[in-house]
C-alpha positions in Angstrom: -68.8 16.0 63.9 -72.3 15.8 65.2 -74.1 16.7 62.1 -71.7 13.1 60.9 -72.9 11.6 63.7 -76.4 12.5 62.8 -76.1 11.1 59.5 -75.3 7.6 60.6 -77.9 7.2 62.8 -80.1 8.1 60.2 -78.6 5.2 58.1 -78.6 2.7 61.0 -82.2 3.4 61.2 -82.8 3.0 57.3 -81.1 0.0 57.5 -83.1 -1.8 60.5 -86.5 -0.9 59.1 -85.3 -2.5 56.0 -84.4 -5.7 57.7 -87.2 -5.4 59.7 -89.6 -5.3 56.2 -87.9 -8.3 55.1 -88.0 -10.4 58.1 -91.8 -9.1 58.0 -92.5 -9.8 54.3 -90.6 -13.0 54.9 -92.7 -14.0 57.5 -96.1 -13.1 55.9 -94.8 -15.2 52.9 -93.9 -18.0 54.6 -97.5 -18.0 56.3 -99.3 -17.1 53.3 -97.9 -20.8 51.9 -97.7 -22.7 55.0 -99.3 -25.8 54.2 -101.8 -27.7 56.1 -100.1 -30.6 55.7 -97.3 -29.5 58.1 -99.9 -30.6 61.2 -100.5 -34.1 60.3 -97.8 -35.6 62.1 -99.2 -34.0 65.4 -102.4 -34.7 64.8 -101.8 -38.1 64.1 -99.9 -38.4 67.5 -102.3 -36.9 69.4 -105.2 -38.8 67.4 -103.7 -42.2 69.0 -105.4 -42.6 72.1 -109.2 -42.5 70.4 -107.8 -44.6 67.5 -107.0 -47.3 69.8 -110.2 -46.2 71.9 -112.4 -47.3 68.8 -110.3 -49.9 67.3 -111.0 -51.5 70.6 -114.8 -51.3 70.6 -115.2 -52.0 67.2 -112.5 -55.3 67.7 -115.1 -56.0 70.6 -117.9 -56.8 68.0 -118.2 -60.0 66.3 -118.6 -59.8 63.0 -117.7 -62.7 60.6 -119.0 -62.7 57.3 -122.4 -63.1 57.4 -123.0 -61.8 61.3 -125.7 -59.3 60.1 -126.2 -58.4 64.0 -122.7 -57.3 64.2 -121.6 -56.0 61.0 -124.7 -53.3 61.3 -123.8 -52.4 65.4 -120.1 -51.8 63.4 -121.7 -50.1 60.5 -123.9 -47.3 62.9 -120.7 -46.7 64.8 -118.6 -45.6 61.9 -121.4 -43.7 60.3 -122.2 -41.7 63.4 -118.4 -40.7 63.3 -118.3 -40.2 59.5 -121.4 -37.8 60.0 -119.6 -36.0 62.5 -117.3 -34.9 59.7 -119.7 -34.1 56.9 -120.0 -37.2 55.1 -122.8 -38.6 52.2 -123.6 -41.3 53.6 -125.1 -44.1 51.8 -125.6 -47.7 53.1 -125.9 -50.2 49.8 -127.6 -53.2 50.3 -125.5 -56.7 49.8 -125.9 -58.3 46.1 -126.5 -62.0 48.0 -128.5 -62.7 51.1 -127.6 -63.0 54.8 -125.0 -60.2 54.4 -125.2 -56.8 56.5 -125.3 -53.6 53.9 -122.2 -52.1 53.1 -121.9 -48.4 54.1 -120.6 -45.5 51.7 -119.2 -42.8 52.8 -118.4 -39.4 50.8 -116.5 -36.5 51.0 -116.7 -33.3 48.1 -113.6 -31.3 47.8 -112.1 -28.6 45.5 -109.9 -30.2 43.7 -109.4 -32.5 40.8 -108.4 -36.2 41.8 -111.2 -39.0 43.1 -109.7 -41.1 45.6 -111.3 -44.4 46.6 -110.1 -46.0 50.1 -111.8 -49.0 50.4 -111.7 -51.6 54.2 -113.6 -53.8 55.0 -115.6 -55.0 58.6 -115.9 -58.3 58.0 -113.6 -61.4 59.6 -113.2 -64.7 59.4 -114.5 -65.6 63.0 -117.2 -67.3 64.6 -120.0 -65.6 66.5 -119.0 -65.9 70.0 -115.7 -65.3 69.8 -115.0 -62.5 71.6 -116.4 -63.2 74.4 -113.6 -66.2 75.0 -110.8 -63.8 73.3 -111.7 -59.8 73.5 -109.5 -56.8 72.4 -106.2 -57.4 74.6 -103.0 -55.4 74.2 -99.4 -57.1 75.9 -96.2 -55.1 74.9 -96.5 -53.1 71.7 -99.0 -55.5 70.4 -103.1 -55.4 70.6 -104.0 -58.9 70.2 -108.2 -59.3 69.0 -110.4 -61.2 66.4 -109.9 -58.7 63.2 -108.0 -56.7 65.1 -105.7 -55.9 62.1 -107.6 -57.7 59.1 -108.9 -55.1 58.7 -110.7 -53.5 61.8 -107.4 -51.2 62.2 -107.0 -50.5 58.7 -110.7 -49.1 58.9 -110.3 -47.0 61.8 -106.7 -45.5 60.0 -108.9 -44.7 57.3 -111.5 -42.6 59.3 -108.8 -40.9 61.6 -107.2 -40.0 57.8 -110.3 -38.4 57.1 -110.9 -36.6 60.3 -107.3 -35.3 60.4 -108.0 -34.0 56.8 -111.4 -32.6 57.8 -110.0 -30.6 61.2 -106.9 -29.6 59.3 -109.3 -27.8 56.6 -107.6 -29.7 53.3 -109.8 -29.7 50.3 -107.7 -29.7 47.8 -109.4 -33.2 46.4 -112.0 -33.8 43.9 -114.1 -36.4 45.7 -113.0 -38.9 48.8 -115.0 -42.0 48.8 -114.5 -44.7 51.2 -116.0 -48.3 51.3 -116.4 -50.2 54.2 -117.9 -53.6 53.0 -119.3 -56.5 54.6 -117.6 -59.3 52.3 -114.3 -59.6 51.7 -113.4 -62.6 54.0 -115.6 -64.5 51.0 -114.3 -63.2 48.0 -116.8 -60.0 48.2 -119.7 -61.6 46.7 -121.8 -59.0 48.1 -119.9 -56.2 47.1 -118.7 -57.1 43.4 -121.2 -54.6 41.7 -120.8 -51.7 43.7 -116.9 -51.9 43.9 -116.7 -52.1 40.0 -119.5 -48.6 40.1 -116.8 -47.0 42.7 -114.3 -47.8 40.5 -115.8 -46.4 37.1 -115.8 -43.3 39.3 -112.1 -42.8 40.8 -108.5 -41.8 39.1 -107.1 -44.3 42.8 -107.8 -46.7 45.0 -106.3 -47.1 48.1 -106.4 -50.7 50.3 -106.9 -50.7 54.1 -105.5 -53.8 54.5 -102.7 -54.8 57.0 -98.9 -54.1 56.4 -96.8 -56.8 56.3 -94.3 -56.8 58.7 -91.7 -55.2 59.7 -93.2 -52.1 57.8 -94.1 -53.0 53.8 -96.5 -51.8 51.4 -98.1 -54.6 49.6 -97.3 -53.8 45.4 -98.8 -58.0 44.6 -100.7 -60.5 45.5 -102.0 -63.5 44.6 -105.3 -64.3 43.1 -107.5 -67.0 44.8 -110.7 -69.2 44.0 -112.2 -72.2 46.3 -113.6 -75.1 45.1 -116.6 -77.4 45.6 -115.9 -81.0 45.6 -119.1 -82.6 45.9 -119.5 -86.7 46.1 -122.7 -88.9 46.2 -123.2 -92.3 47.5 -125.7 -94.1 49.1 -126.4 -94.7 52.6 -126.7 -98.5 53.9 -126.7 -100.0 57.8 -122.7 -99.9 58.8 -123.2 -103.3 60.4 -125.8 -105.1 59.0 -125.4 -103.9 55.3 -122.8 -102.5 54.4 -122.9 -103.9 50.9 -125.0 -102.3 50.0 -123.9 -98.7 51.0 -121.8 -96.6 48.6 -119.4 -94.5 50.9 -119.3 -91.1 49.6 -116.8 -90.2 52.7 -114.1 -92.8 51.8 -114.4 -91.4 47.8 -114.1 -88.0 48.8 -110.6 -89.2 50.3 -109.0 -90.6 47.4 -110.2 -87.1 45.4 -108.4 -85.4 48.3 -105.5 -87.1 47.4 -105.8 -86.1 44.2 -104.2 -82.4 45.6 -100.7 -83.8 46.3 -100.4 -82.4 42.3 -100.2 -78.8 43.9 -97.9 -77.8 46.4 -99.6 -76.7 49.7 -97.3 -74.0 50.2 -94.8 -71.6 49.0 -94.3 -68.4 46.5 -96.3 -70.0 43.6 -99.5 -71.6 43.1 -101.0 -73.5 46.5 -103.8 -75.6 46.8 -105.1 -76.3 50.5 -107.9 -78.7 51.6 -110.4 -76.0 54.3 -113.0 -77.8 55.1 -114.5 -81.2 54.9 -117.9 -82.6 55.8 -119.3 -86.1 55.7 -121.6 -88.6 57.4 -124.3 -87.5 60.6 -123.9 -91.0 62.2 -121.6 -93.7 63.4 -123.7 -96.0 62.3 -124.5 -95.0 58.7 -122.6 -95.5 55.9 -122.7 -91.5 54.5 -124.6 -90.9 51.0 -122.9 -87.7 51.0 -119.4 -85.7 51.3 -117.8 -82.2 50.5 -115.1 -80.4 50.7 -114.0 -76.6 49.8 -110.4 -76.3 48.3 -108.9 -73.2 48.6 -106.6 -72.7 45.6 -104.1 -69.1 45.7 -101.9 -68.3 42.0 -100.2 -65.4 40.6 -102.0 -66.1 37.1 -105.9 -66.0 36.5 -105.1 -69.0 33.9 -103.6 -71.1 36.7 -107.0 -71.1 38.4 -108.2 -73.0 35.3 -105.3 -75.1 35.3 -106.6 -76.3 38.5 -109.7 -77.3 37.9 -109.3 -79.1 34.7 -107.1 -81.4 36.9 -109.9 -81.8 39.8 -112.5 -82.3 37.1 -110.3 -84.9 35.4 -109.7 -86.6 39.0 -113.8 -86.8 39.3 -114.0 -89.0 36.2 -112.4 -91.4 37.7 -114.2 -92.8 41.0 -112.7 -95.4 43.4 -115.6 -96.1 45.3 -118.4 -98.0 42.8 -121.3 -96.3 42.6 -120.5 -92.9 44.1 -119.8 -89.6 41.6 -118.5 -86.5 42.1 -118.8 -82.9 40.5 -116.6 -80.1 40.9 -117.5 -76.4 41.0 -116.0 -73.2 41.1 -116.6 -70.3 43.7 -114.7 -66.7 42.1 -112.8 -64.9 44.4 -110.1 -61.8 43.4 -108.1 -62.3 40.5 -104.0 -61.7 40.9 -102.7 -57.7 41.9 -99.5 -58.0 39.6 -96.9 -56.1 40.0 -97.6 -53.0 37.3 -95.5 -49.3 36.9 -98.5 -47.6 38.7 -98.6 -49.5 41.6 -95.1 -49.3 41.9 -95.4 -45.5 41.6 -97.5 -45.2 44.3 -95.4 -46.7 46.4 -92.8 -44.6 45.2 -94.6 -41.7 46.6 -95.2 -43.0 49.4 -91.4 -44.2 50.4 -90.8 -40.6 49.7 -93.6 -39.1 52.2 -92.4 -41.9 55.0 -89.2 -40.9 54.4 -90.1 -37.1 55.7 -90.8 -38.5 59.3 -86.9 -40.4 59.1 -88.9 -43.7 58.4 -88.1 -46.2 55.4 -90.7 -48.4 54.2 -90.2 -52.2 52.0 -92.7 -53.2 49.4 -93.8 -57.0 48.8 -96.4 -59.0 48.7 -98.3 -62.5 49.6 -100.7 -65.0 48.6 -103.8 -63.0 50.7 -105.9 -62.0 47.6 -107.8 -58.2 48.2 -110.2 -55.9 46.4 -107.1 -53.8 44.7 -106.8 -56.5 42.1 -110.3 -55.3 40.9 -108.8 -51.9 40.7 -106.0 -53.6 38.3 -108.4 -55.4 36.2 -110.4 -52.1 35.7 -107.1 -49.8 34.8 -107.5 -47.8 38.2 -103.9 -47.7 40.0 -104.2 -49.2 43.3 -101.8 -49.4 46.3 -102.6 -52.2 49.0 -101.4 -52.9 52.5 -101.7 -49.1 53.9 -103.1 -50.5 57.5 -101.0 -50.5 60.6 -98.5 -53.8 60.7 -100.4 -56.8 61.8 -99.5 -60.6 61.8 -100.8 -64.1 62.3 -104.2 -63.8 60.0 -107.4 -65.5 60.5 -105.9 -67.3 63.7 -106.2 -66.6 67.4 -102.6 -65.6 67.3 -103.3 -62.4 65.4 -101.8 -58.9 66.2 -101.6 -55.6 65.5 -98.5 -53.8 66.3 -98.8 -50.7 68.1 -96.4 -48.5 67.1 -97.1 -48.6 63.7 -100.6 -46.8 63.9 -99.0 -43.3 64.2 -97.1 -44.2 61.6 -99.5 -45.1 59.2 -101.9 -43.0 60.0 -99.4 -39.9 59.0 -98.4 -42.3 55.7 -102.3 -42.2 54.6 -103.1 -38.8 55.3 -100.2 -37.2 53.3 -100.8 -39.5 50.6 -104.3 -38.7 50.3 -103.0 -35.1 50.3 -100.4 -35.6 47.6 -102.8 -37.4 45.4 -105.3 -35.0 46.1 -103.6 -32.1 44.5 -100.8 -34.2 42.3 -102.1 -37.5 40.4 -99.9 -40.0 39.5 -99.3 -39.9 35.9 -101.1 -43.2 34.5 -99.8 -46.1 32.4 -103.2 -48.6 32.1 -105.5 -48.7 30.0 -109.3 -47.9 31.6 
């Protein structure tokens, strides 16, 4: 009986050291693949507090396109951080005048795919105007000049970075991100370098602000503005004006001209922006302009457009007077294409793990992504937190989207890094 009993607790001791080495090996499996990836979330939720921190000082700095002061105070903030992390840091002069330089920062990894996240610092307001409307949050909404086009998209894109570098993830060929100084015009000092950039990336990914409730932006249409130049000649408004040739009062019938294109809607739109004529009351004005701001889903509707304000020019109202038409290039159309949409697809998928669901759409605000298209580069667009109300004082950022986000960009930057998408264009 006892030399029985001794031979089951031999056995019941086998058999607990054997499920002790499994639970051990299991264990030391499981850590030997635990994946850094499994932190982002928690980083990104304790991250919030500084990202708001700098999205707010940076929101607190004018900088419209062309503030050289301003962009450059925004410029040495971001690079200090970017330094912080290990970056190459290169600042690239702008390709026209009375632009700040654009900065370049660049990360080296172990891996195979070159990512390119490109924001931009510029906006579309005035010097001045933060001091009459400063970074303000009410509810679950930060309110600021740029505050989500695109001065939260940039700071997502750093915090991505930093959770990447402090998480120890590598598994990237190279990480360049682009923080220009013109996009608010069309990027006319950043054309050049964004098309070197590209030549040297398998992705792009675009900073700007998600549409509301919580979409991805997969199109968008292209834009252009035109010139509409008129000369006259100036005469005495009361004692001659005869002899005047009213350049202002010509410049209205070629305005009138635009009722041919609807102002708004899901196609083309053509919209008067600004309009400048006469110095005096007293003067009959030699001289008038006017930008047109024309948005279209096809690059050959841009032409389409001004073959009819060029035709409208022929024919003045006003004797005397003529006008010439011009054309300023902006960003061609982001069509909807298999690899954008497969982007998105990967990133519904990565949302999806943190039990949120994300739309994809699109709008007539034209971004750098479209370059990417044109040079055979997938692109995905509209990865900044949620914002609304654009280039107005109304605009917004909604708050509790920048975890959010910021967890979206990082994984996808990780899941890129170490799985490419499969792509369709042509380079």
């Amino acid at each position: 009986m006892k030399k029985g009993w001794d031979q089951m607790k031999k056995l019941y001791c086998v058999a607990n050291f054997a499920v002790l080495a499994v639970l051990l090996l299991g264990a030391e499996t499981a850590a030997a693949s635990a994946d850094p990836e499994d932190g982002v979330l928690k980083a990104a939720q304790a991250a919030k507090s500084e990202q708001l921190k700098l999205i707010e000082t940076i929101v607190n700095i004018d900088s419209g396109t062309g503030d050289v002061t301003g962009g450059r105070k925004i410029a040495n903030i971001l690079a200090q951080q970017l330094k912080s992390l290990g970056a190459n840091l290169e600042r690239v002069p702008a390709e026209k005048p009375g632009l700040p330089e654009n900065l370049v920062a660049t990360f080296e990894g172990a891996g195979k795919t070159r990512i390119l996240m490109i924001g931009h610092i510029d906006t579309v307001f005035e010097p001045g105007t933060v001091r009459r409307w400063p970074y303000s949050v009410e509810g679950n909404r930060a309110h600021g000049p740029g505050v989500a086009d695109e001065k939260g998209g940039v700071v997502e894109g750093l915090y991505a970075l930093k959770l990447i570098h402090d998480l120890g993830f590598r598994d990237f060929s190279r990480i360049t991100f682009l923080m220009e100084t013109s996009e608010e015009r069309g990027s006319p000092g950043t054309r050049e370098l964004i098309k070197r950039l590209l030549r040297d990336a398998d992705v792009e990914l675009n900073l700007e602000p998600g549409d509301p409730p919580d979409a991805l932006t997969v199109w968008r249409k292209g834009s252009a503005t035109f010139h509409i130049d008129v000369k006259g000649k100036a005469a005495h408004a009361g004692v001659n004006p005869q002899d005047g040739q009213n350049a202002a009062l010509e410049l209205v019938h070629q305005i009138a001209g635009l009722k041919a294109f609807p102002q708004s809607g899901p196609g083309i739109t053509v919209n008067l922006t600004v309009l400048r004529a006469g110095e005096r009351n007293n003067i009959i004005p030699d001289a008038a302009a006017a930008l047109v701001n024309a948005r279209v889903l096809k690059t050959a509707d841009v032409d389409r457009i001004e073959n009819v304000l060029k035709a409208n020019a022929q024919h003045v109202v006003v004797p005397g007077t003529s006008v010439s038409v011009t054309r300023e290039p902006a960003f061609p159309p982001l069509t909807r294409n298999a690899d954008t949409d497969a982007l998105a697809a990967r990133a519904k998928e990565i949302y999806a793990r943190i039990g949120k669901q994300i739309a994809t759409g699109g709008n007539g605000g034209a971004s750098q992504s479209a370059l990417a298209l044109e040079a055979g580069v997938p692109a995905l667009d509209g990865l900044g937190p949620v914002g609304g109300s654009f280039h107005s004082d109304r605009e917004y950022l909604e708050l509790e989207s920048v975890t959010s986000r910021l967890y979206l960009l990082t994984k996808l930057i990780m899941s890129l890094g170490r799985d490419p998408i499969e792509r369709t264009s042509a380079r």
